[in-house]
C-alpha positions as CSV (number, residue, x, y, z in Angstrom):
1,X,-139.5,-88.6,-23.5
2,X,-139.4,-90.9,-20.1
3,X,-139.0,-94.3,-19.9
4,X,-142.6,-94.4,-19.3
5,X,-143.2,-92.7,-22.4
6,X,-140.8,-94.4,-24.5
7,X,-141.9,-97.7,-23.4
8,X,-145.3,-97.5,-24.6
9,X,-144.2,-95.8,-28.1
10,X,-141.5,-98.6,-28.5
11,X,-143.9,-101.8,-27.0
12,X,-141.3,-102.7,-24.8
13,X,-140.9,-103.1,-21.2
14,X,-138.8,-100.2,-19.1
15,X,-137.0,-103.3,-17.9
16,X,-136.0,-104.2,-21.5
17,X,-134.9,-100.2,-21.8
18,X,-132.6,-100.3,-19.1
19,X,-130.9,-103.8,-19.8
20,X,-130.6,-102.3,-23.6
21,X,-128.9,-99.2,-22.0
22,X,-126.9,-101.6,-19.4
23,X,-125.4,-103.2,-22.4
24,X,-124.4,-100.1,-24.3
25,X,-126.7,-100.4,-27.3
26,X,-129.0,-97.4,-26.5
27,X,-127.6,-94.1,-24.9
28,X,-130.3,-91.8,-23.6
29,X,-129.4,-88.1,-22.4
30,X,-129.8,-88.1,-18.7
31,X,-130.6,-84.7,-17.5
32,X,-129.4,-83.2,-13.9
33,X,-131.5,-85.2,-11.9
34,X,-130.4,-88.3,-13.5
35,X,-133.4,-89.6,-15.6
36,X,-133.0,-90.8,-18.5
37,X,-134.1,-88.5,-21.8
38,X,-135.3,-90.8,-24.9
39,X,-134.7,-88.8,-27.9
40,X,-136.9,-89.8,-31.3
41,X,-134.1,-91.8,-32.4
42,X,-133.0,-93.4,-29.0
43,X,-137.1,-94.3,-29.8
44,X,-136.3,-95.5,-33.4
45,X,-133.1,-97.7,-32.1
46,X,-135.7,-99.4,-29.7
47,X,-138.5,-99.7,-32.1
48,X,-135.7,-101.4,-34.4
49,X,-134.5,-103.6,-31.8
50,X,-138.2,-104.8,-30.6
51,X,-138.5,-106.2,-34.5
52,X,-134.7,-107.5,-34.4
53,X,-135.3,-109.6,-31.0
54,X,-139.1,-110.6,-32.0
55,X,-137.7,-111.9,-35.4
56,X,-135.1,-113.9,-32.9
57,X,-131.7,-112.4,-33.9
58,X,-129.4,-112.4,-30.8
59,X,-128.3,-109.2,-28.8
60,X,-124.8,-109.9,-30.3
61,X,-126.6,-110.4,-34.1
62,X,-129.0,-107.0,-32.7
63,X,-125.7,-105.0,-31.9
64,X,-124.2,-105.7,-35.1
65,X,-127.1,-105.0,-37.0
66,X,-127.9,-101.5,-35.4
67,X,-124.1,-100.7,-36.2
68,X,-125.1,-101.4,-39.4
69,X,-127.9,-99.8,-40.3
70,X,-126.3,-96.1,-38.8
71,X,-123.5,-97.1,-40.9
72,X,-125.0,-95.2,-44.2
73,X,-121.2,-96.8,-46.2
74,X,-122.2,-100.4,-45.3
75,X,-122.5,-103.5,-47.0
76,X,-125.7,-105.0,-47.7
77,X,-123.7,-108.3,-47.8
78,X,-122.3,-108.1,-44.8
79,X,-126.7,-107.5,-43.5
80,X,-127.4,-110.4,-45.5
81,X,-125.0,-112.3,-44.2
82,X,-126.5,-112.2,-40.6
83,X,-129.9,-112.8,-41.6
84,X,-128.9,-116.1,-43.6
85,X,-127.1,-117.2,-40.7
86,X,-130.1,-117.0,-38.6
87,X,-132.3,-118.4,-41.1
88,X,-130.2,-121.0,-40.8
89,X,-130.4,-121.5,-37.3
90,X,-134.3,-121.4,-37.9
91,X,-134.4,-123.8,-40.0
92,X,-132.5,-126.5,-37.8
93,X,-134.8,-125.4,-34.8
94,X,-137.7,-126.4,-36.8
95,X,-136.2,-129.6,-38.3
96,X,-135.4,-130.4,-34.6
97,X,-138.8,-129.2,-33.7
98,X,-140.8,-131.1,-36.1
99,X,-138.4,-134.5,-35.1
100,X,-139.6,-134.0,-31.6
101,X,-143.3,-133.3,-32.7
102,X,-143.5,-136.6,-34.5
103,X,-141.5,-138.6,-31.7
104,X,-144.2,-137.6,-29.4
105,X,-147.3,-137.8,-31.5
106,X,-145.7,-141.8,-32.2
107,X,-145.6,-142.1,-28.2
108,X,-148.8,-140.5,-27.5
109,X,-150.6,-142.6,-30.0
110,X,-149.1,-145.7,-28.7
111,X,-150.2,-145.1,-25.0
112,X,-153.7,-146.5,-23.9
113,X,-154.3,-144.0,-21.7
114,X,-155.7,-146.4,-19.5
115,X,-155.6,-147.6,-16.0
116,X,-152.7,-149.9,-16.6
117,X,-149.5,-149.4,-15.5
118,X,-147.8,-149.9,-18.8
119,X,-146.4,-147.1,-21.0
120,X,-144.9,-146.6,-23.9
121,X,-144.6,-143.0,-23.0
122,X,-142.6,-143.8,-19.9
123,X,-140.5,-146.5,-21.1
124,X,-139.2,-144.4,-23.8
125,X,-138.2,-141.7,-21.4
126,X,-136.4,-144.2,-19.3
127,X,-134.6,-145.8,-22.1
128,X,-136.4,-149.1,-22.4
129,X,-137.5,-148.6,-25.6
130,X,-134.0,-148.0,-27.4
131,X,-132.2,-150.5,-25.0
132,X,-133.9,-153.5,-26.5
């Protein structure tokens, strides 16, 4: 398969391809005239790491986890491991997320809106608010 070919049967871009091969964690055959060949499991590999990177692990975390899962002697453990670590790492995004949410529902609700020049908005972006 081409790139062309490869990126519609994996859903990613050809520019993702190429940064994955850049990087070392896919190696396509290239024939004589230099294009690159996409075998089915070069296709698999980028079909794995499309769900990896859309679930939000790293490249590193990706890398790691594609070693893993050709290494048929591995630990499940050492898989589980990862993927608490970056539920983890979910969860303080959303705790930080959801802070965020309701500091800015508390300033929207406080704002008239109006024609006046004051805002609560504002002032709590410029400090006022936590200065007095």
């Amino acid at each position: 398969m081409n790139i062309g070919d490869v990126s519609t049967a994996a859903d990613l871009p050809a520019k993702t391809i190429r940064y994955y091969e850049e990087i070392g964690l896919i190696r396509p055959a290239r024939g004589q005239n230099g294009y690159r060949s996409f075998s089915q499991s070069d296709l698999h590999k980028l079909r794995f790491l499309g769900r990896a990177r859309a679930l939000g692990f790293s490249i590193e975390d990706c890398r790691t986890l594609l070693a893993l899962y050709e290494n048929e002697g591995r630990a499940s453990s050492e898989v589980r491991k990862i993927a608490e670590s970056h539920l983890r790492d979910i969860r303080t995004k959303i705790t930080t997320l959801d802070a965020m949410r309701q500091t800015l529902e508390h300033l929207v609700s406080t704002c008239a809106g109006d024609d006046r020049p004051d805002c609560p908005i504002l002032n709590d972006l410029g400090g006022s608010a936590h200065e007095k």
